[in-house]
C-alpha positions as CSV (number, residue, x, y, z in Angstrom):
1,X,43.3,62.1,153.3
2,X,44.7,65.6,153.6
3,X,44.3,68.0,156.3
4,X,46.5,71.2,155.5
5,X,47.3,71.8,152.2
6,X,51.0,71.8,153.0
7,X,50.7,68.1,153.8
8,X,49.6,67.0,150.5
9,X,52.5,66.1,148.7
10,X,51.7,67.7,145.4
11,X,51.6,71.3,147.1
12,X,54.6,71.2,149.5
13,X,56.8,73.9,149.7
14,X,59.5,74.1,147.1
15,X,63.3,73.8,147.6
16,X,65.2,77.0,146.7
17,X,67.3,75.3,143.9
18,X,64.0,73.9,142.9
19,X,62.5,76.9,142.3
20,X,65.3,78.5,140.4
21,X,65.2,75.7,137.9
22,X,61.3,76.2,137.9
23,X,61.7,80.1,137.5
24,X,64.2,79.4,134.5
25,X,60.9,77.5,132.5
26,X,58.5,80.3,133.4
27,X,59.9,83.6,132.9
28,X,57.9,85.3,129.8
29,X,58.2,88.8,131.0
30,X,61.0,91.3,131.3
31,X,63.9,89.8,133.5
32,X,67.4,91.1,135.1
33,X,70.4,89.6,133.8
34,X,73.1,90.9,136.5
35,X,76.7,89.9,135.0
36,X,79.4,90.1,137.9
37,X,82.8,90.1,136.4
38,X,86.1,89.6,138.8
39,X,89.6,89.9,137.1
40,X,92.0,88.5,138.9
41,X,94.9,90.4,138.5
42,X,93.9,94.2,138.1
43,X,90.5,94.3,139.6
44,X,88.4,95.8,136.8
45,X,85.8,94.1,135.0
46,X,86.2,92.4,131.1
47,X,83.6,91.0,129.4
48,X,86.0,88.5,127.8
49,X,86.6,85.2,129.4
50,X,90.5,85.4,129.5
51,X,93.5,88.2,128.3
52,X,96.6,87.5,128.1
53,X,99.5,90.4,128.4
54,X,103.3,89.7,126.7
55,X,106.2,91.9,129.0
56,X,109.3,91.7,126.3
57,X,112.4,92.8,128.3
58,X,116.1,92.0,127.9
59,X,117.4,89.5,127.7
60,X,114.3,87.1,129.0
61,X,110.4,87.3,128.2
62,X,108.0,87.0,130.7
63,X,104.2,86.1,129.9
64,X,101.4,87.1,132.3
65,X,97.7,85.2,131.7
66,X,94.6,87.2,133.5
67,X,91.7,85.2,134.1
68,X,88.1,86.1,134.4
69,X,85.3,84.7,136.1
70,X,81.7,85.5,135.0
71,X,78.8,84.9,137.2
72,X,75.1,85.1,136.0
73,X,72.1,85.6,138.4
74,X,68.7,85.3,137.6
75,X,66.4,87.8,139.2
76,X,62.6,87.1,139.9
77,X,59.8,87.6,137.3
78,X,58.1,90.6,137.1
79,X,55.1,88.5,135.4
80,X,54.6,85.0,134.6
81,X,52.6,83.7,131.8
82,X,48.8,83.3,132.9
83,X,47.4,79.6,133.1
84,X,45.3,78.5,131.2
85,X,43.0,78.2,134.0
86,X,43.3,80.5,137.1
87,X,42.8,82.0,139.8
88,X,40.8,85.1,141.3
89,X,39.7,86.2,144.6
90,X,36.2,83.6,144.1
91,X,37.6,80.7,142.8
92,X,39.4,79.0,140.0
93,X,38.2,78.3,136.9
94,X,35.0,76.6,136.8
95,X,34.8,76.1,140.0
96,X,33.6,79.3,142.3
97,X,33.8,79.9,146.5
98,X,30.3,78.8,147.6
99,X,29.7,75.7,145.5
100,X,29.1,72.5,146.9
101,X,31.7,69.1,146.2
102,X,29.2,68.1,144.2
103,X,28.5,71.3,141.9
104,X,32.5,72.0,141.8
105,X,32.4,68.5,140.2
106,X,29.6,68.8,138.3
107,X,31.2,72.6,136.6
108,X,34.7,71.1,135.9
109,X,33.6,68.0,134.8
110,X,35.8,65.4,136.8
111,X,35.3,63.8,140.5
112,X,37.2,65.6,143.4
113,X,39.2,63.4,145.9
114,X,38.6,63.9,149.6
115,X,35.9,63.2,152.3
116,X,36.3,64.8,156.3
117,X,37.9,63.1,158.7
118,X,36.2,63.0,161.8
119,X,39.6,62.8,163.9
120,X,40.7,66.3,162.0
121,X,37.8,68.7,161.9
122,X,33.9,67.7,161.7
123,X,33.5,70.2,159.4
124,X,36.5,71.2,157.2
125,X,38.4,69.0,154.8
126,X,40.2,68.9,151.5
127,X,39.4,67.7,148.5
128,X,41.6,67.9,144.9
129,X,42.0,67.2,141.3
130,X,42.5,63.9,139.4
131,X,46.8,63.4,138.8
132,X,45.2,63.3,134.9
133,X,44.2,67.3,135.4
134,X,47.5,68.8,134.4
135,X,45.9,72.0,134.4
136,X,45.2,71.8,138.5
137,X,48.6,70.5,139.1
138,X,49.4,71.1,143.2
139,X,46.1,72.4,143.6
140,X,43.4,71.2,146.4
141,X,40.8,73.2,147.5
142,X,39.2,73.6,151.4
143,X,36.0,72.5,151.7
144,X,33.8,74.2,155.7
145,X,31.3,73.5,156.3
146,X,30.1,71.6,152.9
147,X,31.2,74.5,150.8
148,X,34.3,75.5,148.4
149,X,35.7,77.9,151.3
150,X,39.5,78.4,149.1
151,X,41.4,76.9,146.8
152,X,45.4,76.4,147.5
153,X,48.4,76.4,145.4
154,X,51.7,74.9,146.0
155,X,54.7,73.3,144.6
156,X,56.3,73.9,141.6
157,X,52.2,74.4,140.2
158,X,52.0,76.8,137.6
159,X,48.7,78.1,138.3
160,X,48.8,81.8,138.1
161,X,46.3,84.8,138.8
162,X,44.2,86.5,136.2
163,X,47.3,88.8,136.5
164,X,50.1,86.7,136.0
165,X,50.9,86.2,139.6
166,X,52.5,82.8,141.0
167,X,55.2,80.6,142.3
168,X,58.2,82.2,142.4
169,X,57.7,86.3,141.8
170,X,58.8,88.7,144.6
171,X,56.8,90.5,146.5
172,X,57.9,93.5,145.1
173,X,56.6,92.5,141.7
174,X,53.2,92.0,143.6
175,X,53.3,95.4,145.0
176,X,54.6,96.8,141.5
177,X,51.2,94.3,140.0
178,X,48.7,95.7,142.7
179,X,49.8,99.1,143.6
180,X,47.9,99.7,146.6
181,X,46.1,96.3,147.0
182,X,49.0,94.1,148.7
183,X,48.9,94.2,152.6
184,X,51.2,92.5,155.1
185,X,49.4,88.8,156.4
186,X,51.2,87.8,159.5
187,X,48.4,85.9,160.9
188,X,48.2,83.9,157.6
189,X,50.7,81.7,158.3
190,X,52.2,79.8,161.3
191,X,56.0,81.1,160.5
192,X,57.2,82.8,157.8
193,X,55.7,85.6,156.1
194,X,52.6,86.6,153.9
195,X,50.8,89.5,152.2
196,X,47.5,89.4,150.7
197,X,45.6,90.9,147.9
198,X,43.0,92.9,149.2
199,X,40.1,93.8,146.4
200,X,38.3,97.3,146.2
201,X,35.1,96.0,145.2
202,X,32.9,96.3,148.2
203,X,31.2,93.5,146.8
204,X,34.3,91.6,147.0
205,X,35.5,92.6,150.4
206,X,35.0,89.2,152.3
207,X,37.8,87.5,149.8
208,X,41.1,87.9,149.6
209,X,44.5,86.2,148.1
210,X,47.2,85.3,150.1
211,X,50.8,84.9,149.3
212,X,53.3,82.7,151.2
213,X,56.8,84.3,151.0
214,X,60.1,82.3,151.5
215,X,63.4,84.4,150.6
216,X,61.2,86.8,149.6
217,X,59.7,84.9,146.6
218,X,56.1,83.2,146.6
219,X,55.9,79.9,146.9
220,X,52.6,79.3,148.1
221,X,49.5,81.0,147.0
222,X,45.7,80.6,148.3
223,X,42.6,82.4,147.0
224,X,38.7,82.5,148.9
225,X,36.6,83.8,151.4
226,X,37.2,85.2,155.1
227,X,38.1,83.7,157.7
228,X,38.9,80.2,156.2
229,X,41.5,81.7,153.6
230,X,43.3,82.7,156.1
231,X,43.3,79.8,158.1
232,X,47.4,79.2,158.9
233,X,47.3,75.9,159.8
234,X,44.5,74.3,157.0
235,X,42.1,72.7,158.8
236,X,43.5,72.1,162.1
C-alpha cells in the first residue's frame, strides 16, 4: 500500500552515479563533451595520451616521458527522447486528471493497484501500473477524493513530457524548453528544491508540473491539478 510516492520502491529517488549511467542511455539531443587535459610536466594541454622528448648531450643521453591524463564529463541533456506515452499538465496518456479508478482503468486497459488506507488519509491514496506495463515504469498516480488528482514519476522512469522533459535534465534546459513558464516551487517539496511548469492557457491554470531537483538535475517529476500536485509530503 503506498502513501507518498517516494515510498513506492519503483519511484524512489535515484543515486547520482545511477543517474549518470541512466543519462548515458538517454541522451538523443545535442550534449557537451568537456575534455580536461593535464600534462604533467609543462602544464599545457595535448590531445595525445603520452609524448615523449629525447635530450642528446655529451657524453650521456637522457630521456624524459610526459604523461597525459584525459578526463571526460558528461553534461545534462538538453532534450530527451519523448515516451512513447507521456505526460502533460492533465494526465498521462490515456488516462486524464478527473477520471475515476475505474475509468483510468477502463481507458488504459489494465487494473490499477491500490485501495486507501484508513490509518493514512480517508480520502487520498495511490494507486499504479501492473510491473508488465513497461511503458508506466516508476509511475503511480494520486487518487482525492475518488479522482485521478496527479500522476508521479520517479526512479530511473523514462517517462518524459510532450516536450522531451524528464529524469535527469537541468533546470536550465527547462527554463531554455519553457522560456517563461518555469517558476521556483519551494512549497512543493519537504527539502530540496522544485520549480514548476506553469501553463498560459487560462483554461489550464489550475494544473501545473512540478520538478524535483537534486544537484540541480530532475529526478522527480509530477503532473495534475492544484492543490494536490503540490502536495510535498504525498498523502500525508
Amino acid at each position: 500500500m503506498l502513501t507518498t510516492a517516494a515510498e513506492h520502491g519503483d519511484i524512489a529517488p535515484p543515486t547520482l552515479a545511477a543517474m549518470g549511467a541512466f543519462l548515458a542511455r538517454r541522451v538523443v539531443g545535442p550534449t557537451l563533451l568537456l575534455l580536461v587535459f593535464t600534462a604533467c610536466s609543462s602544464g599545457e594541454a595535448d590531445t595525445t595520451t603520452s609524448s615523449s622528448t629525447t635530450t642528446t648531450a655529451a657524453p650521456a643521453t637522457t630521456t624524459t616521458t610526459t604523461s597525459t591524463t584525459t578526463t571526460t564529463t558528461l553534461a545534462p541533456p538538453v532534450t530527451l527522447a519523448r515516451s512513447s506515452i507521456f505526460v502533460t499538465t492533465i494526465g498521462m496518456g490515456p488516462i486524464d486528471i478527473g477520471m475515476t479508478v475505474e475509468e483510468a482503468e477502463a481507458a488504459a486497459g489494465f487494473t490499477l493497484d491500490g485501495e486507501p488506507d484508513p490509518q493514512v488519509s480517508e480520502d487520498c491514496y495511490y494507486v499504479t501500473p501492473p510491473a508488465d506495463q513497461a511503458a508506466y515504469e516508476g509511475v503511480a498516480f494520486m487518487v482525492v477524493d475518488d479522482a485521478i488528482a496527479r500522476v508521479d514519476v520517479g526512479g530511473m522512469s523514462e517517462v518524459t513530457t510532450r516536450s522531451g522533459a524528464g529524469i535527469g535534465i537541468s533546470q536550465a534546459a527547462l527554463e531554455a524548453m519553457f522560456p517563461g513558464q518555469i517558476e521556483a516551487a519551494p512549497d512543493a517539496v519537504v527539502d530540496g528544491t522544485a520549480v514548476q511548469f506553469v501553463p498560459r492557457d487560462e483554461k489550464d491554470n489550475q494544473y501545473r508540473v512540478i520538478f524535483v531537483l537534486t544537484d540541480g538535475l530532475v529526478s522527480q517529476l509530477r503532473a495534475g491539478i492544484l492543490p494536490a500536485v503540490g502536495y510535498g509530503e504525498g498523502c500525508l
